[in-house]
Biotite code that builds the C-alpha atoms (Angstrom):
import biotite.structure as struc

atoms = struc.array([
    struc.Atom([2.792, 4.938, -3.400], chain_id="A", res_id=1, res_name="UNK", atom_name="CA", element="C"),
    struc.Atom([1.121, 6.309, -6.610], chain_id="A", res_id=2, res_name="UNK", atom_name="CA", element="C"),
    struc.Atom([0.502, 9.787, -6.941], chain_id="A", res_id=3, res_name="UNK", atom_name="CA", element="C"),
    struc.Atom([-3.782, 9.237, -7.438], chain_id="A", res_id=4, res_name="UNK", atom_name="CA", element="C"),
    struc.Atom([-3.549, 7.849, -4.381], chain_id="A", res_id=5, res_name="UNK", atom_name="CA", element="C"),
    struc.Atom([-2.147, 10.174, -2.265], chain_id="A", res_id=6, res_name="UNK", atom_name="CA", element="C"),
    struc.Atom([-4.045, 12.513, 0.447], chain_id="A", res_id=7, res_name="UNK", atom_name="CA", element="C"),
    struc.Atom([-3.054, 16.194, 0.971], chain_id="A", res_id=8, res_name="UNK", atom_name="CA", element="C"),
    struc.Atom([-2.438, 15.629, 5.051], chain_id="A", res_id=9, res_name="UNK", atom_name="CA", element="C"),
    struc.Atom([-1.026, 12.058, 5.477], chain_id="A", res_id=10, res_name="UNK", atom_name="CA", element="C"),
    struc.Atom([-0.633, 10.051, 8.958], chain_id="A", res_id=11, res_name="UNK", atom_name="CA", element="C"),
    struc.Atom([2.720, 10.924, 10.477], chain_id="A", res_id=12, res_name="UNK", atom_name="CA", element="C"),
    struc.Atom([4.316, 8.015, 8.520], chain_id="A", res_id=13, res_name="UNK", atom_name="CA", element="C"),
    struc.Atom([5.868, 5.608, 10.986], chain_id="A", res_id=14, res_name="UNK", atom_name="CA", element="C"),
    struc.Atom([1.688, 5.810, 12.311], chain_id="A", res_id=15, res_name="UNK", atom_name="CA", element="C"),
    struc.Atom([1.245, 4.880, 8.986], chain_id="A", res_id=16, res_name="UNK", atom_name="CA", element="C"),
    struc.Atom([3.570, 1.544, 8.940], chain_id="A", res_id=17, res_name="UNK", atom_name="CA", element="C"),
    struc.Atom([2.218, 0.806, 11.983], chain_id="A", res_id=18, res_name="UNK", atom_name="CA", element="C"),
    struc.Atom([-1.158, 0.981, 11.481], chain_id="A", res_id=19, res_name="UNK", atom_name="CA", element="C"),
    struc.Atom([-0.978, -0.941, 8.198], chain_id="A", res_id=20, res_name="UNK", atom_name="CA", element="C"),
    struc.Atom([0.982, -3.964, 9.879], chain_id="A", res_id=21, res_name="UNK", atom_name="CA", element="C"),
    struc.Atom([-1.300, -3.913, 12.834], chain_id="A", res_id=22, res_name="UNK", atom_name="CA", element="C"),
    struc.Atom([-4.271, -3.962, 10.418], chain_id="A", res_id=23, res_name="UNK", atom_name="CA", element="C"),
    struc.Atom([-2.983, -6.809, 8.654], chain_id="A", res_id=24, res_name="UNK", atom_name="CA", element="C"),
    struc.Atom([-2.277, -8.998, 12.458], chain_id="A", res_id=25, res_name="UNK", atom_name="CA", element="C"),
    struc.Atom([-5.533, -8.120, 13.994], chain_id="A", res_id=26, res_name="UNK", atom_name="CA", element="C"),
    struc.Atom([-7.621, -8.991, 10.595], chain_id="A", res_id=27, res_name="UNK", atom_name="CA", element="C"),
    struc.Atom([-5.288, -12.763, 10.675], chain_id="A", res_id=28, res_name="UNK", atom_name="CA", element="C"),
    struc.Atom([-5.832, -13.047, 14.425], chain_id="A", res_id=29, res_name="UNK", atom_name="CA", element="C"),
    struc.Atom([-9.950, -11.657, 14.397], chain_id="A", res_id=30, res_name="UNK", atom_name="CA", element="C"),
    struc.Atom([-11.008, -13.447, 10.982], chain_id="A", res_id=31, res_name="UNK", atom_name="CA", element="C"),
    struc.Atom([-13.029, -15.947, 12.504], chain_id="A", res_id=32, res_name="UNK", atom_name="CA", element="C"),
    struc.Atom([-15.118, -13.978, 14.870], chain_id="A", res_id=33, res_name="UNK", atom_name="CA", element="C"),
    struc.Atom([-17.878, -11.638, 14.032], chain_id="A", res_id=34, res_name="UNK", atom_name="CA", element="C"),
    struc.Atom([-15.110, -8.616, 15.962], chain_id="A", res_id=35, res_name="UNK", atom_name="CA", element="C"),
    struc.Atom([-12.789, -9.353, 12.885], chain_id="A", res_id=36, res_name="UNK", atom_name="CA", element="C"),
    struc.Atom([-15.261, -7.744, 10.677], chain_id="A", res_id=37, res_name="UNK", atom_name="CA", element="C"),
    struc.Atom([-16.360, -4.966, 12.775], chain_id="A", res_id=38, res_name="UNK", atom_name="CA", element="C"),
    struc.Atom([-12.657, -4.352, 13.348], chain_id="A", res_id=39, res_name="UNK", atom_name="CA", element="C"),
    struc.Atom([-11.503, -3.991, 9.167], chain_id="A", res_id=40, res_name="UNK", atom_name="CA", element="C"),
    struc.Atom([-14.663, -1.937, 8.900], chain_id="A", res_id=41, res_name="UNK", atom_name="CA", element="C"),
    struc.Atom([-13.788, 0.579, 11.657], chain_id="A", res_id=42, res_name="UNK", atom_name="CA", element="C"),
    struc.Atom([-10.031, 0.643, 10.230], chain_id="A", res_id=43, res_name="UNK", atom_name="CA", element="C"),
    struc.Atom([-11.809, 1.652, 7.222], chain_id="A", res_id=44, res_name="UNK", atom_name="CA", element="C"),
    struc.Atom([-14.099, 4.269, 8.646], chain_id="A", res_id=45, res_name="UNK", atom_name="CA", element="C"),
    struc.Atom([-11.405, 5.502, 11.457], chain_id="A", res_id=46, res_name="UNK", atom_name="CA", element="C"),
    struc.Atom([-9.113, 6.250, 7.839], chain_id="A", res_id=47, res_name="UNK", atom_name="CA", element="C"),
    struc.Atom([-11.936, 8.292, 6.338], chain_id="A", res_id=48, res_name="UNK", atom_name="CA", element="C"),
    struc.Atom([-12.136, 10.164, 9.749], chain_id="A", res_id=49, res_name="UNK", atom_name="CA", element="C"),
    struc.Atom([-8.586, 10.964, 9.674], chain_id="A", res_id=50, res_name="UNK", atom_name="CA", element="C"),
    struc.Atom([-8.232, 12.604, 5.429], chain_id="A", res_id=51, res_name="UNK", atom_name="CA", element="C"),
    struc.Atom([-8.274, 9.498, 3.776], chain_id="A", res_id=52, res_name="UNK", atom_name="CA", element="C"),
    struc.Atom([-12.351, 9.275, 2.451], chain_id="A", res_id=53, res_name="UNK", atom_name="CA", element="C"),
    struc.Atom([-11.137, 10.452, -1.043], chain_id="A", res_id=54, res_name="UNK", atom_name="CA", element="C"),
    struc.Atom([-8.644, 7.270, -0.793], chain_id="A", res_id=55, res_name="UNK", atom_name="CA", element="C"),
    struc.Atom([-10.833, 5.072, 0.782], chain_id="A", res_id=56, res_name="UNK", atom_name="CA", element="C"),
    struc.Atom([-14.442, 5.856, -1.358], chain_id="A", res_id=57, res_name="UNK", atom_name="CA", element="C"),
    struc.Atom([-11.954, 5.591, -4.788], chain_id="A", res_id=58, res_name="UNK", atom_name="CA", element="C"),
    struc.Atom([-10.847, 2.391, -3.575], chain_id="A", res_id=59, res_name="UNK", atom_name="CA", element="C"),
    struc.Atom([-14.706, 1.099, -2.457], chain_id="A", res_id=60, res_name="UNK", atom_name="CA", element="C"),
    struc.Atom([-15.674, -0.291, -5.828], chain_id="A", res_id=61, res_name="UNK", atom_name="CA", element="C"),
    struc.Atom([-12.250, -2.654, -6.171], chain_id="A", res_id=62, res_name="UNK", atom_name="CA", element="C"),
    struc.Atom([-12.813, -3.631, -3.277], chain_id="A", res_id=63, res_name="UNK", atom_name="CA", element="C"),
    struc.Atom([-16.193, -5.078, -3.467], chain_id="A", res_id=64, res_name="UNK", atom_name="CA", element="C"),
    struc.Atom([-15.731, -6.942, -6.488], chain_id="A", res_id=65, res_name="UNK", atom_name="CA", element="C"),
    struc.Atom([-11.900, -8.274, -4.862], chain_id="A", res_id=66, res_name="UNK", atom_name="CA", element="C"),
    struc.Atom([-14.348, -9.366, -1.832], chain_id="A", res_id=67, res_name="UNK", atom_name="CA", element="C"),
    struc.Atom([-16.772, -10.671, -3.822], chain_id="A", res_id=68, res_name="UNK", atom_name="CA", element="C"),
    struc.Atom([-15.701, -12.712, -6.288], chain_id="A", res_id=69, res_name="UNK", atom_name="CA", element="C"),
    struc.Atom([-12.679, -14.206, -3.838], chain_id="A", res_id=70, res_name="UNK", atom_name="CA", element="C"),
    struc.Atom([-15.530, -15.041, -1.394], chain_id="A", res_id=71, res_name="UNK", atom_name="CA", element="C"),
    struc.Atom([-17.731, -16.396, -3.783], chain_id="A", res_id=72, res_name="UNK", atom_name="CA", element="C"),
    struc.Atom([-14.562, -18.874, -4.932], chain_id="A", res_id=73, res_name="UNK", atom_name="CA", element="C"),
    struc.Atom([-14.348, -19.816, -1.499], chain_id="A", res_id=74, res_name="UNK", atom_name="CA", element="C"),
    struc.Atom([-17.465, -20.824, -0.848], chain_id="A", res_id=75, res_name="UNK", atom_name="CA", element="C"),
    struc.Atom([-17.794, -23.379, -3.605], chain_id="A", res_id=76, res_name="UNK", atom_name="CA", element="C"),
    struc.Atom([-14.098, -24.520, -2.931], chain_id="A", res_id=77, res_name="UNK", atom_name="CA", element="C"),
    struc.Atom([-15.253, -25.151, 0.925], chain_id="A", res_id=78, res_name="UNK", atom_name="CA", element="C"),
    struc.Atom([-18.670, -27.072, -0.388], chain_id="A", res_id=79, res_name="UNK", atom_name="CA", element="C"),
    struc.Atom([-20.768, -24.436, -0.148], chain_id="A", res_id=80, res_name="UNK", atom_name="CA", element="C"),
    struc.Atom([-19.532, -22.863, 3.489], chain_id="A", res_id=81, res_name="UNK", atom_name="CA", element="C"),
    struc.Atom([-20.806, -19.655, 4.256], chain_id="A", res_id=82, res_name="UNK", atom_name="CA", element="C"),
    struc.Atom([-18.998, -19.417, 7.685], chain_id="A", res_id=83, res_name="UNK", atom_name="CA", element="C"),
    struc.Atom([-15.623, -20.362, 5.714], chain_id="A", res_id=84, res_name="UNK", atom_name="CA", element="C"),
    struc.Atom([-16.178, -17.897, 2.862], chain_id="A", res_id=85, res_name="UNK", atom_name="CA", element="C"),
    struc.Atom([-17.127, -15.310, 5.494], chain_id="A", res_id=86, res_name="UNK", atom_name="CA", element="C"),
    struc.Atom([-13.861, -15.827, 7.596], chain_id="A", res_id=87, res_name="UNK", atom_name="CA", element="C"),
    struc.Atom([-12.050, -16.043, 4.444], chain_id="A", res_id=88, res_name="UNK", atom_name="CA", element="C"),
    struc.Atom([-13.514, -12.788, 3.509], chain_id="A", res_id=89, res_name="UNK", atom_name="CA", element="C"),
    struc.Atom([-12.121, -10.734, 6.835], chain_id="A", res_id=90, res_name="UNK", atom_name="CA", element="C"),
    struc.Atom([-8.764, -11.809, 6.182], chain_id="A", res_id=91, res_name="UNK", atom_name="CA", element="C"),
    struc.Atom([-8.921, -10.561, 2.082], chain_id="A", res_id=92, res_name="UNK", atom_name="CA", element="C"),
    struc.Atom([-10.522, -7.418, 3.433], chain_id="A", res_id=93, res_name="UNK", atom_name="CA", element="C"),
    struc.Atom([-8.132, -7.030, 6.311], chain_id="A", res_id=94, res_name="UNK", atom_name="CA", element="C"),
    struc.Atom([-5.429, -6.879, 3.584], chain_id="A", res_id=95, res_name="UNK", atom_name="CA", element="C"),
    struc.Atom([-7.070, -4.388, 1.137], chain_id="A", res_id=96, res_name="UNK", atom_name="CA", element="C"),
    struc.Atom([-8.005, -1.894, 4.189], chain_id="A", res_id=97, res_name="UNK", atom_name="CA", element="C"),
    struc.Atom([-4.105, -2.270, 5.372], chain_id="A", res_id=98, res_name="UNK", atom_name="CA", element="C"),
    struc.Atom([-2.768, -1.079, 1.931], chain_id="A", res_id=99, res_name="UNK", atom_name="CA", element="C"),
    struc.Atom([-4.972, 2.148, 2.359], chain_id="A", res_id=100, res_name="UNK", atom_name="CA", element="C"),
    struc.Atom([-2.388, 4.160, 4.494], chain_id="A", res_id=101, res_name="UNK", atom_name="CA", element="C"),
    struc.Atom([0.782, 2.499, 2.229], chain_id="A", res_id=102, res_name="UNK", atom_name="CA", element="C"),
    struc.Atom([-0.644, 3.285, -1.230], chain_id="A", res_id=103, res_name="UNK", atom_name="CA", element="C"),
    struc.Atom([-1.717, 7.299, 0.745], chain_id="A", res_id=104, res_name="UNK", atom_name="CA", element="C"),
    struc.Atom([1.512, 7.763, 1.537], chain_id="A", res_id=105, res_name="UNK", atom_name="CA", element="C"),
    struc.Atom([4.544, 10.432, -0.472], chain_id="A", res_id=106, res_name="UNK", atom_name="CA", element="C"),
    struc.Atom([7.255, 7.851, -0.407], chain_id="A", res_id=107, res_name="UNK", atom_name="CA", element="C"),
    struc.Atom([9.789, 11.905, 0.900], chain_id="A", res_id=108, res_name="UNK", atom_name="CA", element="C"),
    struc.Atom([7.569, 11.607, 3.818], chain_id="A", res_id=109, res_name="UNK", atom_name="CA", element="C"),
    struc.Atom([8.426, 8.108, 5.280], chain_id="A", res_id=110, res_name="UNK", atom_name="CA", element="C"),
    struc.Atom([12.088, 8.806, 3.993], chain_id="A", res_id=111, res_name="UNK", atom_name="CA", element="C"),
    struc.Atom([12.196, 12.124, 6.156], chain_id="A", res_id=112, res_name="UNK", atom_name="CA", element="C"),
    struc.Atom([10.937, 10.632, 8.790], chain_id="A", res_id=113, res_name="UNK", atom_name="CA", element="C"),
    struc.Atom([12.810, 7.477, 8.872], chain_id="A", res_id=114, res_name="UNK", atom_name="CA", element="C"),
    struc.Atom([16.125, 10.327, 8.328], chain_id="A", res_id=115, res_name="UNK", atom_name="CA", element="C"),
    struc.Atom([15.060, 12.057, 11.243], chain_id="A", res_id=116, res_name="UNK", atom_name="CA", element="C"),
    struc.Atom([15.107, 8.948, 13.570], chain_id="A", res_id=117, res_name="UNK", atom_name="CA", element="C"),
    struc.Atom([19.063, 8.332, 12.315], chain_id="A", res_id=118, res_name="UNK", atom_name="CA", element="C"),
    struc.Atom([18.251, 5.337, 9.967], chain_id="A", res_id=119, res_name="UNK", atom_name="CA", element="C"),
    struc.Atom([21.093, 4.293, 7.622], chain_id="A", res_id=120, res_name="UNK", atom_name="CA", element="C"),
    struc.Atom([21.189, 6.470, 4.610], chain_id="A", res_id=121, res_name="UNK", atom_name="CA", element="C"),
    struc.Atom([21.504, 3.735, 1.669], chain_id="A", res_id=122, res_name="UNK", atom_name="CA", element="C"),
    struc.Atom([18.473, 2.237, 3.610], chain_id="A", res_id=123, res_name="UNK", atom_name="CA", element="C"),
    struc.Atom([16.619, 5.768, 3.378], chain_id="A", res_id=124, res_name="UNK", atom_name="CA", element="C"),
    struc.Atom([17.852, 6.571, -0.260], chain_id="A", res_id=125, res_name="UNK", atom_name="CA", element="C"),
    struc.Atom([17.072, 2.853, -1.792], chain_id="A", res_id=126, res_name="UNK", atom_name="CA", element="C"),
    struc.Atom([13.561, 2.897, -0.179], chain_id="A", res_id=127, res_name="UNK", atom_name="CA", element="C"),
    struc.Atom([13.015, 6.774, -1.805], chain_id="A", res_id=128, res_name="UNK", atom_name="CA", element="C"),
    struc.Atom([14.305, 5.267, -5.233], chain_id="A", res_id=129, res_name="UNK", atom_name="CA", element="C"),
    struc.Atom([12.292, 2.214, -5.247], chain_id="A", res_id=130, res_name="UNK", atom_name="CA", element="C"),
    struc.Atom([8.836, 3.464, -4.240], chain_id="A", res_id=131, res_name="UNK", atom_name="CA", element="C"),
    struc.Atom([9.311, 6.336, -6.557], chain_id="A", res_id=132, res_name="UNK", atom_name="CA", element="C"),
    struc.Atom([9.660, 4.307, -9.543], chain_id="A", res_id=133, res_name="UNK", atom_name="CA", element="C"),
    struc.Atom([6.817, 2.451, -8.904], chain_id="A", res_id=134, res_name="UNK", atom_name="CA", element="C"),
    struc.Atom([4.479, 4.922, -10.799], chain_id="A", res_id=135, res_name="UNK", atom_name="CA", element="C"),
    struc.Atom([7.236, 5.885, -13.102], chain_id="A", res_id=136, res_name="UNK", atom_name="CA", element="C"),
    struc.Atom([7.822, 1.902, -14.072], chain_id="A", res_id=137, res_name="UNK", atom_name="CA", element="C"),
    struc.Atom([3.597, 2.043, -14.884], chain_id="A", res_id=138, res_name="UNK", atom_name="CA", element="C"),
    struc.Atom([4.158, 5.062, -16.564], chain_id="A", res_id=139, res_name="UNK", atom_name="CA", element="C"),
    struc.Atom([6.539, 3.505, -18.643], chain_id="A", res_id=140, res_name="UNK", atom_name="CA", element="C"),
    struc.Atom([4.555, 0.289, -19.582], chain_id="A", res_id=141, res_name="UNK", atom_name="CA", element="C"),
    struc.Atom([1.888, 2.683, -20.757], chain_id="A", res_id=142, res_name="UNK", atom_name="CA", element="C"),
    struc.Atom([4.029, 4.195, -23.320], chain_id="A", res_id=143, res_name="UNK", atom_name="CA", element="C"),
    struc.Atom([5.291, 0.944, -24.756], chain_id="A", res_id=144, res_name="UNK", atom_name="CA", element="C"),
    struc.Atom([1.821, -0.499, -25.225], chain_id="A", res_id=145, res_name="UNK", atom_name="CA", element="C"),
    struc.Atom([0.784, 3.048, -27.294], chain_id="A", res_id=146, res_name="UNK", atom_name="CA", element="C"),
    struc.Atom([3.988, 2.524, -29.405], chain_id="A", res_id=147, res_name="UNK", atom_name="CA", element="C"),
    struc.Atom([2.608, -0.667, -29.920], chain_id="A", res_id=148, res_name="UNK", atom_name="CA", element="C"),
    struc.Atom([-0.645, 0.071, -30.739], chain_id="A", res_id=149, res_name="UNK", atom_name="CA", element="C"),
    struc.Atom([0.288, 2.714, -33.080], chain_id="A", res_id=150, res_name="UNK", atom_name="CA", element="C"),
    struc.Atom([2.613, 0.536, -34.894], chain_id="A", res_id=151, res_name="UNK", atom_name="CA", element="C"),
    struc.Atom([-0.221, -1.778, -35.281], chain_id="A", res_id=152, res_name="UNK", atom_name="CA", element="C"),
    struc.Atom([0.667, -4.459, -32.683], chain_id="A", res_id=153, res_name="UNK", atom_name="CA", element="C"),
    struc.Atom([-2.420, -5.621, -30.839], chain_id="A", res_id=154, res_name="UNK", atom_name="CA", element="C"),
    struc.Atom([-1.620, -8.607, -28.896], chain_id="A", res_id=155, res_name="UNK", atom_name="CA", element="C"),
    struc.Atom([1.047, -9.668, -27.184], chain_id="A", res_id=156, res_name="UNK", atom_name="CA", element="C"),
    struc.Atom([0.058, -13.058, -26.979], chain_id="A", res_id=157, res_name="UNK", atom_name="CA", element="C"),
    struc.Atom([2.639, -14.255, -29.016], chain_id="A", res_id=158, res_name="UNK", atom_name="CA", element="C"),
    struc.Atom([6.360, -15.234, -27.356], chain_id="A", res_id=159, res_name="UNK", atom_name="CA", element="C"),
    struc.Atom([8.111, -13.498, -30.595], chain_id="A", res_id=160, res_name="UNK", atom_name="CA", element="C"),
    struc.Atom([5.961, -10.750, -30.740], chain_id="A", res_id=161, res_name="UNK", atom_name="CA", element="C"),
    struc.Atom([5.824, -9.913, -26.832], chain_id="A", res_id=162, res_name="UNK", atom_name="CA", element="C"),
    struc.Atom([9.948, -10.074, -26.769], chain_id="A", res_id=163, res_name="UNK", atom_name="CA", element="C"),
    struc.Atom([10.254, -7.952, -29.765], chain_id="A", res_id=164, res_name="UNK", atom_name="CA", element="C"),
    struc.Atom([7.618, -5.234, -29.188], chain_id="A", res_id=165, res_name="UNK", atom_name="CA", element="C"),
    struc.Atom([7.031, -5.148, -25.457], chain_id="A", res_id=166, res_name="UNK", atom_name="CA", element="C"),
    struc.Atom([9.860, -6.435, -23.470], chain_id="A", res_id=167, res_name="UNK", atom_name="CA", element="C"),
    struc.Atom([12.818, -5.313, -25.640], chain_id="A", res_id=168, res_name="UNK", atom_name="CA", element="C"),
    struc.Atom([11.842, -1.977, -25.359], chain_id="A", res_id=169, res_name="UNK", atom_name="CA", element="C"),
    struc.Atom([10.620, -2.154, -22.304], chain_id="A", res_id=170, res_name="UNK", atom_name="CA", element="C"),
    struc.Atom([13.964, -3.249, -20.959], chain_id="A", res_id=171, res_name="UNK", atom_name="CA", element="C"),
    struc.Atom([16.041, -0.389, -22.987], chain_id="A", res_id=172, res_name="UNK", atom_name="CA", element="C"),
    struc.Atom([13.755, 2.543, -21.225], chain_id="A", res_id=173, res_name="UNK", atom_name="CA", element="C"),
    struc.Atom([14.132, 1.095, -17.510], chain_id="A", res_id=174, res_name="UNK", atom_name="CA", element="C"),
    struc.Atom([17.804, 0.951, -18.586], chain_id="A", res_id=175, res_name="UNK", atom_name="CA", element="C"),
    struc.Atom([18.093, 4.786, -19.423], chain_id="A", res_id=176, res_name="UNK", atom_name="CA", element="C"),
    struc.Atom([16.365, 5.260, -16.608], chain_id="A", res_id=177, res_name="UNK", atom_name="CA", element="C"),
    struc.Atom([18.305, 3.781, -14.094], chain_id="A", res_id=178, res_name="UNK", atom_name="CA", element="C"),
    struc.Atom([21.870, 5.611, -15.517], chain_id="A", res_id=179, res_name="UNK", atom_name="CA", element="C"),
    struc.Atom([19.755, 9.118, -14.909], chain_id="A", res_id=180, res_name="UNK", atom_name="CA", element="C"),
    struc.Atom([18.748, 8.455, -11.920], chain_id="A", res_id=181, res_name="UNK", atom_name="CA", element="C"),
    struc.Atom([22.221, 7.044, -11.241], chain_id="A", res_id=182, res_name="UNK", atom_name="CA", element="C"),
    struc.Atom([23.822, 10.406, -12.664], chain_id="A", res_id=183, res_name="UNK", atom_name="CA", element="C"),
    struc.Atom([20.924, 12.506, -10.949], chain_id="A", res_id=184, res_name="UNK", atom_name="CA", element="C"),
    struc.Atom([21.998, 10.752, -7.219], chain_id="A", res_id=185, res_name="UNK", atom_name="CA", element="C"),
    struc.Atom([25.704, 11.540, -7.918], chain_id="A", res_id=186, res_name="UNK", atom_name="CA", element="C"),
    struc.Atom([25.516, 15.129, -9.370], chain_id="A", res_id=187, res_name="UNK", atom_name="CA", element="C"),
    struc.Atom([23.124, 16.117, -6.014], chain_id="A", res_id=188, res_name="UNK", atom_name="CA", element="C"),
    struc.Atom([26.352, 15.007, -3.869], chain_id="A", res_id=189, res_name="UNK", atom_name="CA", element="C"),
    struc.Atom([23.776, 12.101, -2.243], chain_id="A", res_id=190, res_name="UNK", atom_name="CA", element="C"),
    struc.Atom([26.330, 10.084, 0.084], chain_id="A", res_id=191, res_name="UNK", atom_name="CA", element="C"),
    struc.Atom([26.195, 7.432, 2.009], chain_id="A", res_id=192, res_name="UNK", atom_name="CA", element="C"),
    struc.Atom([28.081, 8.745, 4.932], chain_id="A", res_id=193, res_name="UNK", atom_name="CA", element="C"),
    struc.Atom([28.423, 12.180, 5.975], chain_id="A", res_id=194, res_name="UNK", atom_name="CA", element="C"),
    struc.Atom([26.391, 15.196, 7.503], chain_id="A", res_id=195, res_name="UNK", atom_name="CA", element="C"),
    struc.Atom([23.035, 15.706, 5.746], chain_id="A", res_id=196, res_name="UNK", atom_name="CA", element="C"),
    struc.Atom([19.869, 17.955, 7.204], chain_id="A", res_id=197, res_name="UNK", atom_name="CA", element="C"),
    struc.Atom([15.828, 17.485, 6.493], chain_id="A", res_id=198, res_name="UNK", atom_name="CA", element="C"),
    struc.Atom([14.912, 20.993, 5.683], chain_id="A", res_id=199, res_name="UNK", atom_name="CA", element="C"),
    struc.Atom([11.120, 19.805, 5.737], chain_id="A", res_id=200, res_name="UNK", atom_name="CA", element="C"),
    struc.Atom([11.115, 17.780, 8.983], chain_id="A", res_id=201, res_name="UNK", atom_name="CA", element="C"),
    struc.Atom([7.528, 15.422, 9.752], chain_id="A", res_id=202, res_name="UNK", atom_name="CA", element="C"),
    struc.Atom([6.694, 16.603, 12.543], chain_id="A", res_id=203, res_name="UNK", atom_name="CA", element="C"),
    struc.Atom([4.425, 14.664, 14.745], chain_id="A", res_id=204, res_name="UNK", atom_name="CA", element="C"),
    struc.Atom([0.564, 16.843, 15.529], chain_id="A", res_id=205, res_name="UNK", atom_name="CA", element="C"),
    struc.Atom([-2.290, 16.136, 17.918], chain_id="A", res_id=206, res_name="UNK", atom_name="CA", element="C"),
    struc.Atom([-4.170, 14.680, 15.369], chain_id="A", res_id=207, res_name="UNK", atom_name="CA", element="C"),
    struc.Atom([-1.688, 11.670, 15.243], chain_id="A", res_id=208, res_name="UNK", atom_name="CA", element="C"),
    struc.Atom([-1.628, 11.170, 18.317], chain_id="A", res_id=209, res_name="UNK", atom_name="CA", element="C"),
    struc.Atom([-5.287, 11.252, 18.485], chain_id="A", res_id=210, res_name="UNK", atom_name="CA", element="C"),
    struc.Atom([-5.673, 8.796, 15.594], chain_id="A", res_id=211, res_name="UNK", atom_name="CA", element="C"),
    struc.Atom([-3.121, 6.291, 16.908], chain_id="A", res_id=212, res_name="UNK", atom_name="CA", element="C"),
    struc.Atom([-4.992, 6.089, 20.487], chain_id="A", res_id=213, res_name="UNK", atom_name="CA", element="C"),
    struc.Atom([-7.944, 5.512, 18.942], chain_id="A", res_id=214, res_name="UNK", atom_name="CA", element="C"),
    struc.Atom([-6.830, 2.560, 16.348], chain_id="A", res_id=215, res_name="UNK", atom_name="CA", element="C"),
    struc.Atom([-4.957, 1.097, 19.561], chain_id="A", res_id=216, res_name="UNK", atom_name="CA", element="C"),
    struc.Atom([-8.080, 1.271, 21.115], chain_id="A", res_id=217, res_name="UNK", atom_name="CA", element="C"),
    struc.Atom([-9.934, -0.595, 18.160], chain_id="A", res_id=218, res_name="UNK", atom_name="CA", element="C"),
    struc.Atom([-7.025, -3.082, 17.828], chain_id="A", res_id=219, res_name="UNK", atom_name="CA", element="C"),
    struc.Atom([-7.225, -4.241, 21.896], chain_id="A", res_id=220, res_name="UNK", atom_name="CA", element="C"),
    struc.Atom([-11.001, -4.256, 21.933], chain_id="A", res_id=221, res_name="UNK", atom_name="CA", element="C"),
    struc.Atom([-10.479, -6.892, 19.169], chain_id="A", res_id=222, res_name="UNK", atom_name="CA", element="C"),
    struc.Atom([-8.127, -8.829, 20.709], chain_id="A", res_id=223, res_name="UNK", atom_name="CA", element="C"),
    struc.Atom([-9.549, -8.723, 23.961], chain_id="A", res_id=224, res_name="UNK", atom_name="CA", element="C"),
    struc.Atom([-13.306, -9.521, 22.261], chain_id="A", res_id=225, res_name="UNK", atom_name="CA", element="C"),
    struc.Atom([-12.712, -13.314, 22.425], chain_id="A", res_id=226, res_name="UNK", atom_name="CA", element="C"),
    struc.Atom([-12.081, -13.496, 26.136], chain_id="A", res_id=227, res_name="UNK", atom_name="CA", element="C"),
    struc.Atom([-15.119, -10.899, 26.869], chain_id="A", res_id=228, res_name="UNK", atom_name="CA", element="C"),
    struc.Atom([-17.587, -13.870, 25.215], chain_id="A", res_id=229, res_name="UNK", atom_name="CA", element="C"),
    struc.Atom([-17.827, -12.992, 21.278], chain_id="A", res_id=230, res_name="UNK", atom_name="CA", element="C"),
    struc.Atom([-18.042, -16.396, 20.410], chain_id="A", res_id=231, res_name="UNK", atom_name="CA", element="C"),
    struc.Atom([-15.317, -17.980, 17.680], chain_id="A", res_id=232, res_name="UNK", atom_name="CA", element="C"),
    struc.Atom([-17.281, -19.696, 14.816], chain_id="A", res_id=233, res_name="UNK", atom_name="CA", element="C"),
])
């Protein structure tokens, strides 16, 4: 969803979706058997198989620490548990690893695909406007906080000080904003009924296919682990 984060050959996108939610149920279902970590960590590795080790390896360090100091909270809030931080920690990792494929994705390729399968067009256009201002809404917050700086405002901690200097202005850009890109949709004839074509369909490729038979593969050896005699602790 923001540009550092994207990979030059992305999942086919509904893959993507999928593999994301699915990461998310099996990490909630697995967390308290010793499969639900061996599961999040072969998400993780099966995603630097497939183009996303740039992603994934950029994302490592966060992810430690967000493991870390979450599990470390949760072991003194369950009196000193280790099994109840450790579950605890499959389900916070289960939900990092499931953002990998989201945050790796062009928001124009899950539109065009989502097009292609005949979804409504205010559905397709809103989701294409919204995850594209994402980075341009941190972009924005960036620039107010320089104008700030240069104008000598260092903290924000005060109310009169943080309406004034931050979200005043703040407000007035996203404004502007929103009228262009309200102008920009109108002047490019964007409809929401009517004939339109995808001249750079998604197509779907081997390697796809070959990465969702493999994650399906991971998912229902997980599921199945339980009843095979991984004990639940």
């Amino acid at each position: 969803m923001t540009d550092r984060f994207h990979v030059k050959k992305p999942l086919y996108p509904i893959f993507s979706i999928a593999a994301a939610a699915l990461t998310l149920i099996g990490a909630l279902l697995l967390a308290r058997t010793i499969w639900g970590t061996v599961f999040v960590a072969g998400v993780y590795l099966l995603l630097c198989c497939f183009g996303y080790a740039r992603t994934c390896l950029r994302l490592l360090p966060f992810l430690l620490v967000y493991l870390g100091v979450f599990s470390l909270i949760f072991y003194f809030a369950g009196g000193r548990n280790a099994v109840f931080a450790w579950q605890m920690g499959n389900r916070l990792a289960g939900v990092a690893v499931a953002a990998i494929p989201g945050l790796s994705l062009p928001p124009v390729h899950l539109v065009r695909s989502l097009t292609s399968f005949n979804c409504p067009r205010l559905l397709t256009l809103g989701m294409l406007i919204t995850m594209s201002f994402i980075p341009v809404l941190s972009a924005e917050i960036r620039q107010v906080k320089n104008a700030m700086r240069t104008r000598g405002v260092t903290s924000v901690l005060s109310p009169v000080l943080f309406y004034r200097a931050f979200l005043i202005p703040l407000l007035v850009r996203l404004v502007n904003i929103s009228d262009t890109l309200a102008l920009s949709v109108e002047t490019r004839g964007f409809t929401a009924g009517g004939a339109f074509t995808v001249y750079h369909p998604v197509s779907l490729k081997s390697r796809d296919v070959c990465f969702g038979v493999l994650f399906l593969v991971l998912f229902l050896g997980g599921i199945a682990a339980p009843a095979l005699g991984v004990a639940v602790l």
